[in-house]
TORLOGU-271635 format. One record per residue (C-alpha): residue in three letters; residue number from 1; x negated, y, z negated. Coordinates in Angstrom, 1 decimal, decimal comma. Example, Ala and Ser with C-alpha at 12.3 -4.5 7.8 and 13.67 -1.06 7.14 Angstrom:
! residues 2
('ALA' 1 (-12,3 -4,5 -7,8))
('SER' 2 (-13,7 -1,1 -7,1))
***
This chain:
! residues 53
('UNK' 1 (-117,5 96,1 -93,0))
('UNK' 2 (-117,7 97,7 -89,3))
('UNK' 3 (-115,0 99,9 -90,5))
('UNK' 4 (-117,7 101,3 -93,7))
('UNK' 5 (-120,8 101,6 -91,8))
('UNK' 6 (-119,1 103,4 -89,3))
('UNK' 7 (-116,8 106,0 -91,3))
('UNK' 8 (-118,3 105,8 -95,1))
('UNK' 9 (-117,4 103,6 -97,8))
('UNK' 10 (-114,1 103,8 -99,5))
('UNK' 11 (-110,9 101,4 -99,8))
('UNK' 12 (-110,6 100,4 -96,4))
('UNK' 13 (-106,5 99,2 -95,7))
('UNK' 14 (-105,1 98,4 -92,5))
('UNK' 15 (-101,8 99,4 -91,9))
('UNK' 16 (-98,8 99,6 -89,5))
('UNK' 17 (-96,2 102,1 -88,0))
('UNK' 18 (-93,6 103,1 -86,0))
('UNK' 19 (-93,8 106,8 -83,8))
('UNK' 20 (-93,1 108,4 -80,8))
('UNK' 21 (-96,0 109,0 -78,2))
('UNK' 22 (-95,8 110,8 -74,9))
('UNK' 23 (-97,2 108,6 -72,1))
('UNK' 24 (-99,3 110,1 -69,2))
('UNK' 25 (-96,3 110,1 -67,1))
('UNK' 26 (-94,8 111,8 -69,0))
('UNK' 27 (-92,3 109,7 -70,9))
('UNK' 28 (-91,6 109,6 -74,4))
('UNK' 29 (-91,9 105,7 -75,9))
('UNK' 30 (-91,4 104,4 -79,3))
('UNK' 31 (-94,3 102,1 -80,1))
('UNK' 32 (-95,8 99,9 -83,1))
('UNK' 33 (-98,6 101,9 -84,0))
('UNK' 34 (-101,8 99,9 -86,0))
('UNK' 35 (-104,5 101,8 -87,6))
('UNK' 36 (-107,1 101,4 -90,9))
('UNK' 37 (-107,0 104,4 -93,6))
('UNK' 38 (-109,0 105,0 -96,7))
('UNK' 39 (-108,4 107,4 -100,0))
('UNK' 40 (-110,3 111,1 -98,7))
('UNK' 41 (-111,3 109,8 -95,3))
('UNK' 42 (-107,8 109,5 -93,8))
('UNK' 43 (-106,8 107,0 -90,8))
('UNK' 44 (-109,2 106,1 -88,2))
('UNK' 45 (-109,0 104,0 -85,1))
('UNK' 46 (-105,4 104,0 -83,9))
('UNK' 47 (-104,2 101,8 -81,9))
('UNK' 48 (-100,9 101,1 -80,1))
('UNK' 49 (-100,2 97,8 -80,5))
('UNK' 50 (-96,7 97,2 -78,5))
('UNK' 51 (-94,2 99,3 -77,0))
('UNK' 52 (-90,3 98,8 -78,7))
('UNK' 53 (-86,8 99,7 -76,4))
***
């Protein structure tokens, strides 16, 4: 419900990836990536949830 009031309502899902990010240092990690999406409002709050080898 944080998730509407804060974005606009729509079909709120969270969901999970996998990417690439460059770190601060410099390096390039692949990490689990979590984040919530909805239908014409796109994904919001991402979040990097663990870093794989």
């Amino acid at each position: 419900m944080r998730i509407q009031k804060q974005f606009g309502h729509g079909r709120w899902r969270k969901l999970k990836g996998i990417g690439r990010v460059r770190l601060e240092n410099g390096s390039i990690c692949n990490v689990e990536v979590h984040w919530y999406e909805a239908h014409g409002i796109g994904r919001k709050k991402m979040k990097i949830k663990r870093f794989l080898g």
